[in-house]
TORNU-620873 format. One record per residue (C-alpha): z, y, x. Coordinates in steps of 0.1 Angstrom, whole numbers, m for minus. Layout:
<pts>
+-------+-------+-------+
:    up : north :  east :
+-------+-------+-------+
:     Z :     Y :     X :
...
+-------+-------+-------+
</pts>
This chain:
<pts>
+-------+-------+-------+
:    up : north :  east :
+-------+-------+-------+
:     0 :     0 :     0 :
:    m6 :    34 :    13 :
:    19 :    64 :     9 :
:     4 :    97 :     7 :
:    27 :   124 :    15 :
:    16 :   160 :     4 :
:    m1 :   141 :   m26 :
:     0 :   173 :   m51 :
:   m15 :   197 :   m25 :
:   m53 :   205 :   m13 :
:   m60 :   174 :     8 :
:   m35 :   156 :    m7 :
:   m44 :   159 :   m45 :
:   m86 :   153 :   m36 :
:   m72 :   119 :   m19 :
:   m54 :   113 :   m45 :
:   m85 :   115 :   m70 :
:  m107 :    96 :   m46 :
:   m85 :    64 :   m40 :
:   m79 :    57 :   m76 :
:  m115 :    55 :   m77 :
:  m117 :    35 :   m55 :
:   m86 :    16 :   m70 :
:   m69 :    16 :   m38 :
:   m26 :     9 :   m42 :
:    m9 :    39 :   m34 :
:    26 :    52 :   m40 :
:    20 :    95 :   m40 :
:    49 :   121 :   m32 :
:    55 :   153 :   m30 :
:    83 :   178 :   m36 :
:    62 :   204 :   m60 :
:    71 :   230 :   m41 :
:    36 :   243 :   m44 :
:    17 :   225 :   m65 :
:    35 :   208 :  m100 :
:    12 :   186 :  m105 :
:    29 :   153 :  m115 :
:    m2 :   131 :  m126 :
:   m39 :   127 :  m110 :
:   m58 :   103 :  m131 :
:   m34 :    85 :  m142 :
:   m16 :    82 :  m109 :
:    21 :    94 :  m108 :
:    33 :   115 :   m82 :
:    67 :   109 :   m77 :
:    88 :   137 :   m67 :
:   104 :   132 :   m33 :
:   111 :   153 :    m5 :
:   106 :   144 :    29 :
:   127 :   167 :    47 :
:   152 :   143 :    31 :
:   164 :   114 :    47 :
:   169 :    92 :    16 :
:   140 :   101 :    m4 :
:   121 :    96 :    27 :
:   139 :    59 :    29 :
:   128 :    58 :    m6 :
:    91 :    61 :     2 :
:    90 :    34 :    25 :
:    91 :     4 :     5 :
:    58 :   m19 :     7 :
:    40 :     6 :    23 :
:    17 :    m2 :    54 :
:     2 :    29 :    63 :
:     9 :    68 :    57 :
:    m7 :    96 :    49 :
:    12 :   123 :    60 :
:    m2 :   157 :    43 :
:    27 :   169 :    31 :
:    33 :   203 :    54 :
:    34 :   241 :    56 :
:    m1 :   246 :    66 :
:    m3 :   286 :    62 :
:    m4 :   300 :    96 :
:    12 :   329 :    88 :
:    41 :   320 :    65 :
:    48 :   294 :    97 :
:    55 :   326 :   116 :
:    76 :   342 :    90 :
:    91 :   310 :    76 :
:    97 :   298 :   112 :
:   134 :   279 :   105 :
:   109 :   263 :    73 :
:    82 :   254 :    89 :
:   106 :   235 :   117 :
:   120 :   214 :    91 :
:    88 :   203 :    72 :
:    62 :   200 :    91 :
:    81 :   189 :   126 :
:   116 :   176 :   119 :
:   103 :   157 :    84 :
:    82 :   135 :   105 :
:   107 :   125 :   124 :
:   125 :   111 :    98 :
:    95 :    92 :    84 :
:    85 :    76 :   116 :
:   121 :    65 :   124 :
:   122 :    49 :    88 :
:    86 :    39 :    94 :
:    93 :    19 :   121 :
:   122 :     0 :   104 :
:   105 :    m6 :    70 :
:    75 :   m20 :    89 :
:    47 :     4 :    81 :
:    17 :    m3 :   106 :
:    m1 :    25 :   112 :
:     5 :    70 :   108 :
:   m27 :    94 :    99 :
:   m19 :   128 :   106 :
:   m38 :   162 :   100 :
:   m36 :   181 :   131 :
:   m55 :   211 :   140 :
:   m81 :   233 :   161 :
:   m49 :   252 :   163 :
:   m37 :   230 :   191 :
:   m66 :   246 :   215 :
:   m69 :   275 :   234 :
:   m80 :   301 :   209 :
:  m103 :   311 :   240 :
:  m126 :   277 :   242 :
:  m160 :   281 :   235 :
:  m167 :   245 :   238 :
:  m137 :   218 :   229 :
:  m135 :   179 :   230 :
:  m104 :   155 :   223 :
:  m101 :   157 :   263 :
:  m100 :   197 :   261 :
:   m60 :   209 :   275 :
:   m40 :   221 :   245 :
:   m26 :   257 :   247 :
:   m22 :   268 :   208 :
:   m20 :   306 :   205 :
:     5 :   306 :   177 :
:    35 :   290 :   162 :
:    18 :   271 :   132 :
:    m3 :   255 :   164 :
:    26 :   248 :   182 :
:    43 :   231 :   160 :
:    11 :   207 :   155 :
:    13 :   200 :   191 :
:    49 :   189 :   194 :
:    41 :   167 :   161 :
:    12 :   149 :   182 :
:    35 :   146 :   209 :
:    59 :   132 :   190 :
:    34 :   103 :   171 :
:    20 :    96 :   204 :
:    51 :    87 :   218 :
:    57 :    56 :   191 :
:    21 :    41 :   197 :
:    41 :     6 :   208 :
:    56 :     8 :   173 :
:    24 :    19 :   153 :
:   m10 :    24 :   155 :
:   m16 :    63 :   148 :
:   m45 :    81 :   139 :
:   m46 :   123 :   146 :
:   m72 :   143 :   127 :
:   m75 :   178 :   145 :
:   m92 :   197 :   113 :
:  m108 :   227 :   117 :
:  m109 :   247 :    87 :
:  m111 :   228 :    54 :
:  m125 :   242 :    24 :
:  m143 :   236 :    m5 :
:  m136 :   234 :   m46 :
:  m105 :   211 :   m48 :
:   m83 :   201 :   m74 :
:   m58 :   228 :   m68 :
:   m71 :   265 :   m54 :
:   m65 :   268 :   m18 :
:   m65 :   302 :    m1 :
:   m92 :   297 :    24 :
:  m114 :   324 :    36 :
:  m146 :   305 :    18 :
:  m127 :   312 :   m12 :
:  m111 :   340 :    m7 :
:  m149 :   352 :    m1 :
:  m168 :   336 :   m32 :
:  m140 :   350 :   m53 :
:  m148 :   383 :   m46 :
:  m182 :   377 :   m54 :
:  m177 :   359 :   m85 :
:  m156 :   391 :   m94 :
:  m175 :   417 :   m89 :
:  m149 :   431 :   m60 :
:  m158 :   440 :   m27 :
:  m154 :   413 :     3 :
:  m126 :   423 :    26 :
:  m129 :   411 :    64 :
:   m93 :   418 :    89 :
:  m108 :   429 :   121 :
:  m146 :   433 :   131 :
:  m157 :   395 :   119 :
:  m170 :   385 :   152 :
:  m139 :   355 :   156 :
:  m157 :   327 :   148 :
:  m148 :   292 :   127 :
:  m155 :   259 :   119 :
:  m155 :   248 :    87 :
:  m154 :   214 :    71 :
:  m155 :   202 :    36 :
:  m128 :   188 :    18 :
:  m146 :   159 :     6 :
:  m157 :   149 :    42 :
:  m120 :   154 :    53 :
:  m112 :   129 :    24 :
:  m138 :   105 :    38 :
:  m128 :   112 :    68 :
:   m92 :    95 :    62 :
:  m106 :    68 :    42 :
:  m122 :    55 :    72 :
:   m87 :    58 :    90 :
:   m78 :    32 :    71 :
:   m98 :     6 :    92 :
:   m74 :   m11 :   117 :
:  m103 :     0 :   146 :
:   m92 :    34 :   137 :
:   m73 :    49 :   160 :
:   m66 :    82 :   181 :
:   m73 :   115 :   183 :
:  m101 :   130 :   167 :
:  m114 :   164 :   164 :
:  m128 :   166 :   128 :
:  m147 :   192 :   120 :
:  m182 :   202 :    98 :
:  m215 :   209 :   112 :
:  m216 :   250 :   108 :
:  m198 :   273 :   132 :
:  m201 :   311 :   119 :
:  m182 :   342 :   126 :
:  m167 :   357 :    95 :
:  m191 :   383 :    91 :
:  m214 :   357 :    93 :
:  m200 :   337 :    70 :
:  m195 :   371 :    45 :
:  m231 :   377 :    46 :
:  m239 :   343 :    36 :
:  m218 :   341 :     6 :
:  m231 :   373 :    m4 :
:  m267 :   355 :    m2 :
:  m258 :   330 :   m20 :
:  m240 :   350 :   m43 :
:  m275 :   370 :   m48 :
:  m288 :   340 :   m59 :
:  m270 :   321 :   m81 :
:  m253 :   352 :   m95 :
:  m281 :   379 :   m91 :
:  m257 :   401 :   m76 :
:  m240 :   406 :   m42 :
:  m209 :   428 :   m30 :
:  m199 :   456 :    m3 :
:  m186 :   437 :    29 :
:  m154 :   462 :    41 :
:  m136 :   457 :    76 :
:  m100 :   465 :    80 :
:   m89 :   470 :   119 :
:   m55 :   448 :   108 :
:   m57 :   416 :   117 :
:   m43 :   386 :   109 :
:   m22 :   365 :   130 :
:   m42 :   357 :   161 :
:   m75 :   356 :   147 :
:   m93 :   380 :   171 :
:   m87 :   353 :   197 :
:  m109 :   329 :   183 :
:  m141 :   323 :   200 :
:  m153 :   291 :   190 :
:  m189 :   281 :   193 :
:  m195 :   245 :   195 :
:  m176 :   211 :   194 :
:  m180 :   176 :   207 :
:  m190 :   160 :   179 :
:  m194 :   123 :   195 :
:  m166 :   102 :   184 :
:  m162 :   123 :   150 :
:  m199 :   111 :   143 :
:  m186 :    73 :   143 :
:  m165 :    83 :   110 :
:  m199 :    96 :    88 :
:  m223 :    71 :   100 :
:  m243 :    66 :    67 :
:  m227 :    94 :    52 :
:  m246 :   131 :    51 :
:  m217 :   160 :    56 :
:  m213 :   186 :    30 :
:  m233 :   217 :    45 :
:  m214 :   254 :    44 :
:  m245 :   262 :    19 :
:  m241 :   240 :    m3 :
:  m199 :   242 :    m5 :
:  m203 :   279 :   m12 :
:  m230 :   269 :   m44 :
:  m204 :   250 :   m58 :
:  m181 :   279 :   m64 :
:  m208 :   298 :   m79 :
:  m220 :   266 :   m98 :
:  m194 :   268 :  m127 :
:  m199 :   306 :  m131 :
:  m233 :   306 :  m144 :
+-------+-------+-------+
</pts>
């Protein structure tokens, strides 16, 4: 059976959706601390919280492998939630691989990040030295540290995710949204900084595939999963505005503000190994940035 921790969030509640499809035996948690969502197809999601011992205890019973979603992943509320985001995204997974271990569970898959690079790369691989350029990627980094360590005891799987978007269950802040929002509104699209720090973005449905695969026993390691497109924000702005032009008839005024988020003028990003990531899509064609943005236009006309 597989647990899936995180289960009413982004990832999780897409996951969710896609193994009951595929009537795959899963026991999903989450505390609802962002998302009450108690039921996905007719799939219960029990509320537990993994920042507590017991419940975590709880969660372990005839469960092989775990999917551990369940996480702060706002890079800015990681900064200002700092005593937080220690708890649930690094001390939490303490707790489950100790009880892990004990209950019998075979094998951890864990979404790490892009975040756990030098926001200076221009070109990263899984061999790439890590030197995260803020807290949220820091605290990714210990967590790999930390699963890496108990390889004799399980077999662990790292996903380092660049940025994930796409329509999903529940409404996700991402900057693809965030973007076609404004659109879809008639408001204008707001960039922090001059739009020239650049991002990968991946869909969530390939993430989703992505972790399916995981659950092969040849699965295992780090890997860097990202999509196929790379853009810089104002590149990404002027897209959705094309897009917006035609499947709305209408695009929107693209505004810079010199305030910028946390750490996002470091980014420089242009390309990414993609060789071992490949071995997870083989058959499968990945969701281009074009057609993610048309589906968020797609219910609107």
């Amino acid at each position: 059976m597989i647990l899936i921790t995180g289960a009413a969030g982004y990832i999780g509640s897409k996951l969710v959706d896609f193994f009951s499809r595929k009537n795959i035996p899963m026991r999903a948690v989450d505390n609802f601390r962002t998302h009450p969502f108690p039921q996905i197809h007719g799939i219960s999601i029990h509320k537990l919280d993994i920042t507590i011992p017991d419940d975590v205890k709880k969660m372990m019973k005839g469960i092989d492998t775990i999917i551990h979603l369940g996480a702060i992943s706002d890079v800015s509320q990681c900064e200002t939630h700092a005593k937080d985001a220690i708890l649930i995204n690094l001390l939490s997974l303490k707790y489950i691989v100790r009880e892990a271990i004990q209950a019998g569970v075979q094998k951890i898959i864990f979404p790490s990040s892009f975040a756990v690079y030098d926001p200076h790369w221009k070109l990263i691989s899984e061999q790439t030295p890590l030197n995260p350029g803020n807290f949220y990627g820091h605290l990714k980094k210990w967590a790999e540290e930390l699963l890496l360590k108990e390889q004799a005891n399980l077999d662990i799987v790292i996903f380092r995710q660049s940025n994930v978007y796409g329509k999903g269950m529940v409404s996700k802040g991402t900057v693809v949204e965030s973007f076609c929002k404004s659109v879809i509104k008639n408001q204008k699209i707001t960039i922090h900084g001059s739009g020239q720090q650049t991002r990968n973005f991946i869909h969530v449905d390939d993430v989703v595939w992505a972790y399916y695969q995981a659950l092969s026993t040849s699965i295992q390691g780090i890997y860097n999963l990202g999509g196929k497109d790379t853009l810089s924000i104002l590149e990404l702005a002027r897209l959705v505005n094309q897009l917006g032009k035609q499947s709305l008839g209408r695009s929107v005024p693209i505004i810079r503000k010199q305030k910028q988020s946390t750490n996002e003028q470091k980014t420089h990003l242009i390309k990414w190994d993609t060789q071992k990531t490949d071995t997870l899509f083989r058959g499968r064609k990945m969701k281009s940035l074009y057609e993610g943005i048309q589906e968020y236009f797609e219910d609107t006309v």
